[in-house]
N, C-alpha and C positions, 0 to 999 in steps of 0.2 A: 464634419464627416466622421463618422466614428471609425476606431482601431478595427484592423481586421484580427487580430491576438490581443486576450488580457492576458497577462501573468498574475497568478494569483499566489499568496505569499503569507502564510500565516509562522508570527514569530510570538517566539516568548521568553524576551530578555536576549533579544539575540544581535543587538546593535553590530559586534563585529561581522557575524553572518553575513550581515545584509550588505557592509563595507564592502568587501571582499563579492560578494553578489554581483550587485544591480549594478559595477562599473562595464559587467560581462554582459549585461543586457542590450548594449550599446551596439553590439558588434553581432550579434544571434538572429536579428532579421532584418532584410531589405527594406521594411516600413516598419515606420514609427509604431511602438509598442505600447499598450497601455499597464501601466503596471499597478497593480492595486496589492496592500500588504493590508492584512487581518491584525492587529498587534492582540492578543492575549495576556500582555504582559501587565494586567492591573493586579495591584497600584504600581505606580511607576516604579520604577530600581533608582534611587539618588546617581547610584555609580554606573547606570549605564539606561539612560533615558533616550528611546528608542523614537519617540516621538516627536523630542524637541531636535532631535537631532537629525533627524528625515524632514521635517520642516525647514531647517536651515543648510542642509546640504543636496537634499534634493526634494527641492520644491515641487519637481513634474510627479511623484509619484503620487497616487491616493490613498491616505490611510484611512482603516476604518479601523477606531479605537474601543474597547470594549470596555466595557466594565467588571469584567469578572475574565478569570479563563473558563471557558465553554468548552475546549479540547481540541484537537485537530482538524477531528472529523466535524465539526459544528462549525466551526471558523471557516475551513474550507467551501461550506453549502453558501453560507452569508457571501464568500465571494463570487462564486459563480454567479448565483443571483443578484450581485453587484454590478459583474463583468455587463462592458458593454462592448465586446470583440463578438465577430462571428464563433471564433475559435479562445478555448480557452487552456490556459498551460497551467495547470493545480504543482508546484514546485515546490522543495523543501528549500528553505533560507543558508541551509550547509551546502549550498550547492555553486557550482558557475559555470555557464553555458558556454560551450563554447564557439567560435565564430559559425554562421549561419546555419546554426541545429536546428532552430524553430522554423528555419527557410526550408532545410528539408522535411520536418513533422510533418509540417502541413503540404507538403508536394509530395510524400508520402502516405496521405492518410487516403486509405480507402473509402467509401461511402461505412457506414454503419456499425463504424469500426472508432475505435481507441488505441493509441500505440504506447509505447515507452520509448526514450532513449536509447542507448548504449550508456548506462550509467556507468563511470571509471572512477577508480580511486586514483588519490595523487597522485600513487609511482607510476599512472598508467595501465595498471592490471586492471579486468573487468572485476566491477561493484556485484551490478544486474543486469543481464537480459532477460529485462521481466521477471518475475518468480517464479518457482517449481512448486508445486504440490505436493506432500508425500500423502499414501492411500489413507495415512493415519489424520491427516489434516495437520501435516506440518509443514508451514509455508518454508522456504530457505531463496536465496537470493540466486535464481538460476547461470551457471557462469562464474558463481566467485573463485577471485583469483587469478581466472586462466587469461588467457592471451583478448587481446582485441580480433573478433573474429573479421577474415576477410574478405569471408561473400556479405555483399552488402541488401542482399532482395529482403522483404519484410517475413519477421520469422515468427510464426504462432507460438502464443505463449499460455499456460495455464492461469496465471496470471497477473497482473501488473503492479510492479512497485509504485509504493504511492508516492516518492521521493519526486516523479515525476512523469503526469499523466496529461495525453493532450489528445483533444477530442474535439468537436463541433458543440457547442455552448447547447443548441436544441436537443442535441444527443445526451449533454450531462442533464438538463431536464428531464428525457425520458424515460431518463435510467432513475434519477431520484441520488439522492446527495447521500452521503455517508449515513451511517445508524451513529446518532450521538453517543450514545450509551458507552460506543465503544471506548471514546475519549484520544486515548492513545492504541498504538500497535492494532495489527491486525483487519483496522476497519476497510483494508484496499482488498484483502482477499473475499473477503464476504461481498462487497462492492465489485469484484470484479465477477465472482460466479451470478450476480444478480443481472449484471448487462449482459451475458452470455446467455442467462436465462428468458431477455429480455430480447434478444436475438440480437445480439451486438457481438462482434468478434473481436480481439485484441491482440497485438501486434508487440516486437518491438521493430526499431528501425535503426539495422547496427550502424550506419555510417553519423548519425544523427548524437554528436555527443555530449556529455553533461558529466562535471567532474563533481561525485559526491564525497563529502570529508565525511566519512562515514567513520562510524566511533563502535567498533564492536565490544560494546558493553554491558553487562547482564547481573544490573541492580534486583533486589529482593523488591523493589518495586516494577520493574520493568517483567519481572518475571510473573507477578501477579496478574498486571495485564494483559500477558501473552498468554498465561495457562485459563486465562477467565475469557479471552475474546475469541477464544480457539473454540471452546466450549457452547458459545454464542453463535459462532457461522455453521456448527453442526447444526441446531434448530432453526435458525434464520433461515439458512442456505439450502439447503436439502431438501427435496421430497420429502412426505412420509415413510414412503417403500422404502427409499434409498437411504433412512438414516435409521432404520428397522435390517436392512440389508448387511450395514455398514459398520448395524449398533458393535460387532464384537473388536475391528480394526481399530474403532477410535477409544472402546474399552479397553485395549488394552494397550495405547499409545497414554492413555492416560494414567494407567499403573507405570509405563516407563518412562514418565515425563516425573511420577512424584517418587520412585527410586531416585532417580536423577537428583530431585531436588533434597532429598536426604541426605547426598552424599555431600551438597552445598550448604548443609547446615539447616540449623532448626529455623530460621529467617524464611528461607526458602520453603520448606515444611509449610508454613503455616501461610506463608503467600498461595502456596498453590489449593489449600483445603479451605483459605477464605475466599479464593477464585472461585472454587466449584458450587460454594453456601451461597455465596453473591447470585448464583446463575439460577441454584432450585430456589431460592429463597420468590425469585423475578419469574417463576417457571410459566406460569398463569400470561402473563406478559407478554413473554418471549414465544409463548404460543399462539397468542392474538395478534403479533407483528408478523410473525410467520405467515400466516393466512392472509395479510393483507399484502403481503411483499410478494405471493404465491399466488397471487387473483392475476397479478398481470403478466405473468410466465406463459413465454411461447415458445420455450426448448426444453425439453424433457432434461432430466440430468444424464443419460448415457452421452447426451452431447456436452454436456455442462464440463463431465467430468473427463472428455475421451483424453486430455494430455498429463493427467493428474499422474504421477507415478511414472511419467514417460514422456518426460519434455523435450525439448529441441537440442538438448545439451548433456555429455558425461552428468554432470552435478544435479540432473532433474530431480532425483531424490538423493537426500542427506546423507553422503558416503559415513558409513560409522569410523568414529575415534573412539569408541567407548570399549574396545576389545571385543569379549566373548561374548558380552551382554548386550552387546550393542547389535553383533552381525546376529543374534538369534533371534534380536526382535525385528529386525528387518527382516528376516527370512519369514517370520509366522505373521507379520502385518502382510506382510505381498503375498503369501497365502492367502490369508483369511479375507482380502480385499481381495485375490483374485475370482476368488473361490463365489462370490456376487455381481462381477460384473459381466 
């Protein structure tokens, strides 16, 4: 009889992760889970051999080993189309479930719908619920910091952190798997205005919990990714109208993203101008997947975008820390976005 939930679990290099993990899978649902890991970690690590060591410690789990890393979002697709659950749980390896979250997911999940957790950090404070949008197309993790909220009914989100996403296995089919390209960062926002587009609604479910060891981190590489895949869900994601409409909010989030990155050094400089070369360089591309991701759309974007800038939470857009320069460009992004929609 097959599992009613896979867990799907792509790691790389991340043996203690998983330690720390999959003992919490044990106790997260009423029936036996099937748990499948992507390992990306080729070639193997001498000092922390990911494979031999899920072999010999937990034999129930299924690994599918790769020969190269392929990235998140590619690892990810391979597992759902692995999974053999009605339902499937896409998790990050830094994470651990806690006692019967996946018992509620799924006795929370709507028809045609995707939720999230209650993601928490260690101390207990909220991670995400869900992500926020800013008009500028700056995702931020809706909720960080504040308290565990205590109405428990499922709350619309603009859109979902991918740390952890659970859905009906035929619904992540119809939506279509991550855009590889993306690799890292970014590829849950674009993926989620695409199931929106694709008339899928997305949730999260606060009582439902997941502790993420979340590492607020922001290498000159991570920074490349994030200003290069930002760049990518405006042409992906978007009508034409709407990123003609939009062209000057995200112009000019994009001057205040590589200010920013000047004041971080010339590292950051050149991550962010070889993000933007990567994206025209691909422009041709990026426009041919456009249209083909855009054939199967059956929600305009005024619905796509209605929580974008005005989430369920204080924090749905990115309170500034950046002083004077910070609150001027919020005020003239939420102009120049209001000012279109």
């Amino acid at each position: 009889m097959p599992p009613e939930v896979t867990v799907v679990i792509v790691v790389y290099h991340q043996r203690r992760d998983l330690a720390r993990l999959l003992p919490t899978l044990a106790h997260a649902a009423s029936d036996p889970l099937e748990v499948l890991v992507i390992d990306n970690g080729a070639p193997a690590d001498p000092e922390d051999d990911t494979r031999a060591w899920l072999a010999a410690a937990h034999p129930e789990v299924r690994l599918l080993a790769l020969d190269a890393n392929v990235g998140y979002g590619a690892a990810n697709n391979l597992g759902v189309l692995e999974a053999r659950g009605e339902f499937v749980l896409v998790l990050n390896p830094d994470t651990e479930v806690q006692p019967g979250a996946i018992d509620r997911l799924r006795g929370a999940l709507p028809p045609a719908s995707f939720v999230n957790p209650c993601l928490l950090l260690p101390d207990g404070r909220v991670n995400a619920l869900g992500l926020a949008v800013s008009p500028g197309g700056i995702a931020t993790c809706d909720g960080l910091y504040g308290p565990v909220p205590t109405d428990t009914s499922l709350r619309a989100v603009a859109a979902l952190s991918g740390a952890a996403i659970f859905g009906r296995r035929q619904d992540w089919l119809k939506v279509g798997g991550f855009v590889p390209e993306y690799f890292l960062y970014g590829e849950d926002v674009e993926w989620s205005m695409r199931a929106r587009a694709r008339g899928f609604f997305l949730f999260c479910v606060p009582d439902a919990s997941v502790v993420h060891h979340y590492r607020a981190t922001l290498p000159p590489q991570k920074w490349f990714y994030l200003a290069r895949n930002r760049r990518l869900t405006f042409y992906l994601a978007l009508e034409g109208p709407t990123r003609r409409r939009m062209g000057a909010a995200w112009a000019l989030t994009n001057v205040a993203l590589l200010l920013y990155a000047v004041g971080r050094g010339p590292r950051y400089v050149w991550a962010d101008l070889t993000a933007m070369l990567w994206v025209w360089r691909r422009r041709r591309w990026a426009a041919a997947l456009a249209a083909r991701l855009a054939a199967r759309r059956i929600v305009p974007d005024r619905e796509v975008l209605q929580l974008w800038g005005n989430g369920t939470s204080p924090l749905a857009t990115p309170r500034s820390r950046g002083g004077w320069g910070g609150r001027l460009y919020d005020h003239l992004v939420r102009r120049l976005a209001g000012r279109v929609s």
